[in-house]
C-alpha positions in Angstrom: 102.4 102.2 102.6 100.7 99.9 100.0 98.5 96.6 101.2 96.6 94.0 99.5 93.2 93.1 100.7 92.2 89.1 99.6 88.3 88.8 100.6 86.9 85.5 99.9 84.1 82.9 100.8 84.1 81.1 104.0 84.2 77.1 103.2 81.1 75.8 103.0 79.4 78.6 101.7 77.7 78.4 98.0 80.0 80.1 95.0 77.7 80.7 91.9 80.1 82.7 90.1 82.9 80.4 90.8 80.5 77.7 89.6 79.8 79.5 86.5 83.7 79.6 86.1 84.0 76.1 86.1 80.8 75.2 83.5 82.8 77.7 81.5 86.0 76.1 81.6 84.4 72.3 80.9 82.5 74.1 78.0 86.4 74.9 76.8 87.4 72.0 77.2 89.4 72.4 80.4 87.7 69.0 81.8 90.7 68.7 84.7 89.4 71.8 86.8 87.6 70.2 90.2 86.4 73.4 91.7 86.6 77.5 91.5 86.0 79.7 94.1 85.9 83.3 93.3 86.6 86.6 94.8 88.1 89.9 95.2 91.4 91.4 95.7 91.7 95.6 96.9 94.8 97.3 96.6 95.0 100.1 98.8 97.6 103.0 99.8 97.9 104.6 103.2 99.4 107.2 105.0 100.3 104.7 108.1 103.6 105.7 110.1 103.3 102.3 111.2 103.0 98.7 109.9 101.2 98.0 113.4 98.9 101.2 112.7 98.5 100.1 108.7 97.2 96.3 109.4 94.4 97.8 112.3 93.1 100.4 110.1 92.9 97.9 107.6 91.3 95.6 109.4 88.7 98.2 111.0 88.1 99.0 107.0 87.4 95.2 106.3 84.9 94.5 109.4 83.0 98.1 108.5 83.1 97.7 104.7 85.0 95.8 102.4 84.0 92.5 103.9 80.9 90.6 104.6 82.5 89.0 107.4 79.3 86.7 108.2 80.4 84.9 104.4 83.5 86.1 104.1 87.1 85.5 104.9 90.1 88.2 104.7 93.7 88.5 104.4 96.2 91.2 104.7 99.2 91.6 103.2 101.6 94.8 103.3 103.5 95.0 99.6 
């Protein structure tokens, strides 16, 4: 079973790399951009007999490791 893992900052909470985006994009001239937020996107594959069994693994993953779940928000989507 294959599954997508978005993380990305909460609202409210300061992008500087998303920021940098941006001043890059103005400095190409791509003056209609408002904001950029960045983040990360995994793409995993699991043995899961279940789609039940795939999400809460995935989701046990996310709160142990892949997300900084003080900062950061999560979606899961099975592909």
């Amino acid at each position: 079973m294959k599954a997508r893992v978005t993380i990305m900052l909460k609202d409210g909470v300061l992008d500087p790399q998303g920021e940098a985006i941006k001043q890059a994009l103005t400095s190409l001239e791509y003056n209609k951009v408002n904001s950029v937020r960045q983040g990360k996107v995994i793409d995993l594959e699991l043995n899961e007999s279940s789609k039940k069994a795939a999400i809460d693994s995935i989701q046990e993953m996310c709160e142990k490791l892949l997300a900084n779940t003080v900062i950061e928000n999560y979606e899961i989507k099975l592909l």
